[in-house]
Structure formats: C-alpha cells, structure tokens
N, C-alpha and C positions, 0 to 999 in steps of 0.2 A: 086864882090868877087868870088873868084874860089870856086869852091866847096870841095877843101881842107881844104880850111880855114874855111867855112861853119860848114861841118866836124870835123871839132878839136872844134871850135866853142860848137856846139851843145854838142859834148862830155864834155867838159869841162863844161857847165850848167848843162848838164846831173851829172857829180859826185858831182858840189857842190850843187844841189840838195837833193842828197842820201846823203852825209854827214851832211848837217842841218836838214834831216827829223830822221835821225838816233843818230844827238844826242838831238833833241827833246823829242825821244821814251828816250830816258835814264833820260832825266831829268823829264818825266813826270812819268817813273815807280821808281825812287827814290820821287818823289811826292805821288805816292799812297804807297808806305811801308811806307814812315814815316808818312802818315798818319794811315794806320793802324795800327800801333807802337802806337800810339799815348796817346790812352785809357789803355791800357797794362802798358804804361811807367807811366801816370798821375795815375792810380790805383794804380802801385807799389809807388811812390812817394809820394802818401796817406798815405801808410803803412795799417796795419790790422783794420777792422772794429769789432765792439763791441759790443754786446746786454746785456742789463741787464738781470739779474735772476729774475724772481718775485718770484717762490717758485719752492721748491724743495721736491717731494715724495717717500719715497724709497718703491718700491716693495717688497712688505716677500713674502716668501715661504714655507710654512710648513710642514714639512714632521714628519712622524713618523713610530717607527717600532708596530710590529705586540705584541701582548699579550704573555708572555711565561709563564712557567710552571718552577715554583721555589722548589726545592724539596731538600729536607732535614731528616739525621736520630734524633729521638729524644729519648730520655732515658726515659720510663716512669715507675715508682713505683704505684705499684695497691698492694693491700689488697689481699693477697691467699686464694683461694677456700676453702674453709672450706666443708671437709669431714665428719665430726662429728659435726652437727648442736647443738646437745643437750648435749653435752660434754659427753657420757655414758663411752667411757671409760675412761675420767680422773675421772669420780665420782667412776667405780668399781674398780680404784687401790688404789686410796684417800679409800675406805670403806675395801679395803682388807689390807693396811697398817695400817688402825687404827685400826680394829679391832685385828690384831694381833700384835700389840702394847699395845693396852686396857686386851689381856689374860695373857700380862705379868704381869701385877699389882695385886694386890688382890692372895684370895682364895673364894672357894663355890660360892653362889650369888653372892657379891662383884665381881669376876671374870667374871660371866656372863655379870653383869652392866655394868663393864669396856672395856668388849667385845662389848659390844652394845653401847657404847656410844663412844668408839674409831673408830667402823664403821661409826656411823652416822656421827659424826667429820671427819674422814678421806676422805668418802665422797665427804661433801661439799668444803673440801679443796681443793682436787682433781677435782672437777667440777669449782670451782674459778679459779685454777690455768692452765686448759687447756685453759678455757673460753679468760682468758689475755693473753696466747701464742695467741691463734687464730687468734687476735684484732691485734696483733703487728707482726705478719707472713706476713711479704712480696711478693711480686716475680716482680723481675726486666725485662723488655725485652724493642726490639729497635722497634719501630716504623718509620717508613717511612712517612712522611708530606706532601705534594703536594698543594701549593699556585698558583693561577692566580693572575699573578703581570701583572699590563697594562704596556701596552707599553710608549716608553717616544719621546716625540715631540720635534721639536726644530724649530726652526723658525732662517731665515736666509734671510737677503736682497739681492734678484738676477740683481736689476736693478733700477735705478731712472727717476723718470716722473718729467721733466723738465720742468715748464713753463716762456719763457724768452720777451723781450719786445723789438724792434729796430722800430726807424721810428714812434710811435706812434701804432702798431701791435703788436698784441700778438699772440704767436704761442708756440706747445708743441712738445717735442723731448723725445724720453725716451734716457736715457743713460747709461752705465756700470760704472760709477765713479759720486760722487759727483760735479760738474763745479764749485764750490763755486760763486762769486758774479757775476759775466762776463762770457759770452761766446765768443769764435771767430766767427765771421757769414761769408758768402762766399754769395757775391749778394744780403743781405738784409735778404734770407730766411733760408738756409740752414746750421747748427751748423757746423762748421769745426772742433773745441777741443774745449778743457775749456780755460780759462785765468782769472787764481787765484788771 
C-alpha cells in the first residue's frame, strides 16, 4: 500500500476514534448529572418531611415600671383655734347684759337683787353661748397628698420552647410562634416552619 493510502488510512481511524471517545464523554457526563439529580429529584418527589410536637412552652417576660408618686389636693375641715380657752369674754358680756337688764326691774334692794342676779344669769349664758360657737367654728384649707403607688407589671410571651419528635429523636427548637401539632423538618434535624 502506498503511503497515501497509509495516510488517509490512519487519519481516518484517527477521527473515528476522537468521535467515539468524545461521545462517550457525553454520555458518561449526562450519566453523572442525572445521577446527581437523582436524590434532589427522589426528595422532591417525597415532598415535605414532618415531626411531631411533643410539647410546646411559651417564654414570659416580665417587665415592670418604676414606683411613682401620686399626688393630690384635699379639702380638709378642722375645728378653729380657740383664742379664748375659758370663754371670759362671752361670760363678761353675758354678766354686763344681764345685769343691766336685772336694773331694769324692781326698785331699792329688789333692784340690786335683779342687778345681781341678771349678772350672774347673763353671765353663764354668755359663757354657754361662746363656749358652742367655739365647738362649731371651723376653718377650711387645701392640703396637698402624696401616695407611693407601686409600679405595675406585665407579663408578655417573647418566644416558645419547642420540643418535637422525627425518627424516634427528640430534639428542642425555641421559636417565635406557636407550630401547633407538626413541624416541617429539613434532613431529619433542623425546623424549617410550622405545619398546622
């Protein structure tokens, strides 16, 4: 054979070589994607995994404000100072009315008696009657009140301690919302959301 022929010969093994090793590479890298598709695809095709709840605890929080000071005017009625303890001058106008009342009556002795006995009358009436102003003498004024009122608390849930069940495991999550019965799990371990 001439070496032309040789030549093309060779070439010609030569390309259908590189054509069957290069669609081998194709079908063996569509062998490895769909194979790593594979798990991906059969997961999804599973659809979403599920843990039970076993219980659910909600965190408080407690907060309170500070003590204040509650202040208020009040009207108070008190009994007035008595300036004349022993009533002297309602007894010396009570004893200066009756006695000059008692000189009107009568004449001679008689006149004196009625003098004296209209003092001593007028007197005590006049010491009676200061005596009951006194008792019933008021004086009104405003007072100012000042109470330490406690402060007020309030209690308020910031988050819930979740403990849920997959696989025979139990495991804790805390979360911001109640999951009710179900949680979604991602891998067996990890809460993804609730499913109510």
């Amino acid at each position: 054979m001439s070496r032309l022929k040789i030549s093309v010969l060779n070439a010609g093994l030569g390309a259908a070589l590189v054509l069957s090793l290069s669609a081998c590479n194709r079908d063996a890298n569509a062998d490895v994607a769909a194979n790593a598709n594979a798990p991906t695809q059969a997961a999804e095709a599973a659809g979403p995994r599920y843990a039970r709840v076993v219980s659910v605890e909600p965190v408080r929080e407690t907060t309170s404000t500070a003590p204040q000071r509650d202040c208020h005017d009040e009207v108070v009625t008190r009994r007035a100072p008595v300036r004349d303890e022993h009533q002297i001058a309602g007894t010396a106008i009570g004893a200066l009315a009756g006695g000059l009342l008692g000189n009107q009556i009568g004449g001679g002795k008689g006149r004196t008696l009625a003098t004296v006995a209209g003092a001593v009358g007028g007197g005590y009436a006049g010491h009676e009657i200061q005596e009951r102003r006194q008792e019933t003498n008021t004086v009104t004024s405003t007072v100012r009140k000042c109470d330490t009122v406690p402060g007020k608390s309030s209690d308020r849930i910031v988050a819930y301690d979740v403990r849920y069940e997959y696989n025979g495991v139990t495991r804790s999550v805390r979360m911001d919302h109640d999951p009710g019965d179900r949680v979604e799990v991602q891998e067996g371990v990890s809460v993804v959301s609730d499913a109510r």
